[in-house]
C-alpha positions as CSV (number, residue, x, y, z in Angstrom):
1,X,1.4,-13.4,7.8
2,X,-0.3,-15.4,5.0
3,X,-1.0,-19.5,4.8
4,X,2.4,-21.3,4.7
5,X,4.4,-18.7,6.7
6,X,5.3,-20.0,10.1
7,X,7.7,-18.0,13.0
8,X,10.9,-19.3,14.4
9,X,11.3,-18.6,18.1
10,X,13.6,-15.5,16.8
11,X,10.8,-14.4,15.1
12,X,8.3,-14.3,18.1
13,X,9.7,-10.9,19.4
14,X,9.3,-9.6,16.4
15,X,6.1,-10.5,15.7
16,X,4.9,-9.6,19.8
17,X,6.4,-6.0,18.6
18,X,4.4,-6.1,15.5
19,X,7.0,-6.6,12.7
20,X,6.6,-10.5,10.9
21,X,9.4,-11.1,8.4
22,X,9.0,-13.4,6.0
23,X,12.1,-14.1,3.7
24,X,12.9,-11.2,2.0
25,X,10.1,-8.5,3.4
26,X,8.3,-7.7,6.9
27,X,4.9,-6.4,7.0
28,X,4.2,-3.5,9.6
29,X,1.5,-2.8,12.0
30,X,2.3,0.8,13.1
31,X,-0.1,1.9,15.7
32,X,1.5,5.7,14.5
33,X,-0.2,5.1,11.4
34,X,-3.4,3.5,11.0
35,X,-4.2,5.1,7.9
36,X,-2.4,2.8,6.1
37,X,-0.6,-1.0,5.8
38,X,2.9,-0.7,5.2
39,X,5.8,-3.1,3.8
40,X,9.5,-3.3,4.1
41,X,11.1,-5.4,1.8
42,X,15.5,-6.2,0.6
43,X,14.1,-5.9,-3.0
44,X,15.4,-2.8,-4.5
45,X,13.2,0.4,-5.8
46,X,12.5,-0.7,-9.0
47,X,11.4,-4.5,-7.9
48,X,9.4,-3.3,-5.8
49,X,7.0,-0.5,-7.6
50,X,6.8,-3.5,-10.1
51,X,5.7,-5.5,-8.0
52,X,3.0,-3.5,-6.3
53,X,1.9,-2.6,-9.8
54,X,1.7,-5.7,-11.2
55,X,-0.2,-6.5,-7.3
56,X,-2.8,-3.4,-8.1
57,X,-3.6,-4.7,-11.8
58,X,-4.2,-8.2,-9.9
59,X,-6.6,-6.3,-8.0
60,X,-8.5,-4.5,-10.4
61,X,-6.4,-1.0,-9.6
62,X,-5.0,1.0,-12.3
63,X,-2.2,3.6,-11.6
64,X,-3.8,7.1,-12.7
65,X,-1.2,9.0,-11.6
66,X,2.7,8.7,-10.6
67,X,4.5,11.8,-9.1
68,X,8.5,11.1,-8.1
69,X,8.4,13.0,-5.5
70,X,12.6,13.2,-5.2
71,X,13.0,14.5,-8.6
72,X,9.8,17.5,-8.3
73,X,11.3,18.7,-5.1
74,X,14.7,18.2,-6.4
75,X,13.5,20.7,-9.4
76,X,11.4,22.7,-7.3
77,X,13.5,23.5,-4.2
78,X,16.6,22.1,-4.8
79,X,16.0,19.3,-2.6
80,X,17.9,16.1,-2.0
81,X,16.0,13.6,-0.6
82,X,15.9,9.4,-0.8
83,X,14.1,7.9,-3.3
84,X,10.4,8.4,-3.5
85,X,7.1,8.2,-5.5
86,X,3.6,8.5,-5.1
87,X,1.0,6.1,-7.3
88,X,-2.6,7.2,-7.2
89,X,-3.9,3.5,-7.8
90,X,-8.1,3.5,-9.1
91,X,-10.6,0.6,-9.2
92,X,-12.8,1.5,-11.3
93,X,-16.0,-0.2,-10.6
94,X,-15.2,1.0,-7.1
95,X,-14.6,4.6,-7.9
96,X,-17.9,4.3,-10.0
97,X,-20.2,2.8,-7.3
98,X,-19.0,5.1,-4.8
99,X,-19.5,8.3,-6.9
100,X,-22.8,7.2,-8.4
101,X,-23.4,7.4,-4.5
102,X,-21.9,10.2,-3.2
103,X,-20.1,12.9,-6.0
104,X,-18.3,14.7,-3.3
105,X,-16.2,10.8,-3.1
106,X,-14.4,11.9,-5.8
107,X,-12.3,14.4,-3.2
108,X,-10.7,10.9,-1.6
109,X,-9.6,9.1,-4.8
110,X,-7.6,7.9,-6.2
111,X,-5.8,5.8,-3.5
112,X,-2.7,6.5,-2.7
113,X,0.4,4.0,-3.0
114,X,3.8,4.8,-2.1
115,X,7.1,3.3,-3.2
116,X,10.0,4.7,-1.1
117,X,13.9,3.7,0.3
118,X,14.1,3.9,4.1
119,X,17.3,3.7,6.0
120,X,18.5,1.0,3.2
121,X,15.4,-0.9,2.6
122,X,12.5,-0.3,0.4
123,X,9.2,0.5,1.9
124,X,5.6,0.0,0.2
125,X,2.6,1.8,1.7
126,X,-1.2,1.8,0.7
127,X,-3.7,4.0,2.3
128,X,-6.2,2.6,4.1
129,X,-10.0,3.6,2.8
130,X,-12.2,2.9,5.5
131,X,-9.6,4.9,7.6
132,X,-10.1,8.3,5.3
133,X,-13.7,7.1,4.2
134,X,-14.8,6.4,8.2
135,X,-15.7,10.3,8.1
136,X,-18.5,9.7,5.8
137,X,-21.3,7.6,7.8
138,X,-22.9,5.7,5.3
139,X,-23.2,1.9,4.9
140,X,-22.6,1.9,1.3
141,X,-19.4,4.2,1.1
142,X,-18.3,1.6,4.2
143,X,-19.0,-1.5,2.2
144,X,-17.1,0.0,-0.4
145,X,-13.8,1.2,1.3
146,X,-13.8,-2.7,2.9
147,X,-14.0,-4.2,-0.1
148,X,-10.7,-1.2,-1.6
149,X,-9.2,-1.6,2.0
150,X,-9.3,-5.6,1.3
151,X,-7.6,-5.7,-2.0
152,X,-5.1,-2.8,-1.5
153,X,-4.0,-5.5,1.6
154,X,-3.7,-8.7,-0.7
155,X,-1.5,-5.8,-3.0
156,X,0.7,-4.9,-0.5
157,X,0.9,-8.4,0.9
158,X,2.6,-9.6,-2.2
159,X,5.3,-7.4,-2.2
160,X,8.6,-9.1,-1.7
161,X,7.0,-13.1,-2.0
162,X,8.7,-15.5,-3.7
163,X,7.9,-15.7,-7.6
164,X,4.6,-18.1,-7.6
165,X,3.6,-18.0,-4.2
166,X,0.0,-17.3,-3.3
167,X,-1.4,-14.9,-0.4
């Protein structure tokens, strides 16, 4: 939940069983994956990979890389599957203390972002760095994935707000 939000008494289940909705989104806390934050949101597809993009550039990300994953295994395999796409999202100054560090960083970047459509609704998912980065046990790769971990969250938070609302 961010400043402003505030739960109904039908929203308490939801938010005891981990799920807050807020207008047009919920934000997940999936104990089945903790190496990432997720969001579910009624905006469509399109909305919301603009969004998140729009989110990343707010956060100092730039998108390196975008695979649509529907259409490569639709041409691959000759799969049908729902609609989704993979964004390798990069800070820069980030990636550059964190390699100047450690070289061998380079084999967990960029972070990935995914855009996807779930059972009618449109899910957004960001990795979380300190979860893939906890293997390394140094202070300053730490700092560093906190500091990703914290703006990939504001990101993903803003997906599905109301135009002009702050997290």
């Amino acid at each position: 939940m961010t400043p402003g939000d505030h739960l109904a008494c039908g929203d308490l289940e939801d938010y005891v069983t981990g799920t807050i909705t807020t207008q047009n989104r919920a934000v997940e806390e999936d104990p089945m994956t903790d190496y990432g934050m997720t969001v579910t949101t009624t905006l469509t597809m399109d909305e919301a990979e603009a969004q998140i993009r729009t989110a990343l550039a707010e956060q100092g990300f730039g998108v390196l890389t975008e695979i649509d994953v529907a259409a490569t295994l639709k041409e691959k395999i000759d799969v049908d599957r729902a609609p989704y796409k993979i964004l390798g999202a990069c800070n820069p100054h980030l990636a550059n203390r964190a390699l100047l560090h450690d070289e061998a960083i380079g084999l967990l970047l960029p972070c990935n972002v995914t855009v996807s459509v779930e059972d009618g609704m449109t899910t957004v998912r960001a990795m979380d760095p300190s979860g893939a980065m906890e293997m390394i046990d140094d202070p300053v790769v730490s700092e560093v994935a906190a500091d990703i971990r914290k703006r990939l969250e504001r990101a993903i938070d803003s997906v599905g707000q109301s135009p002009g609302r702050q997290t």
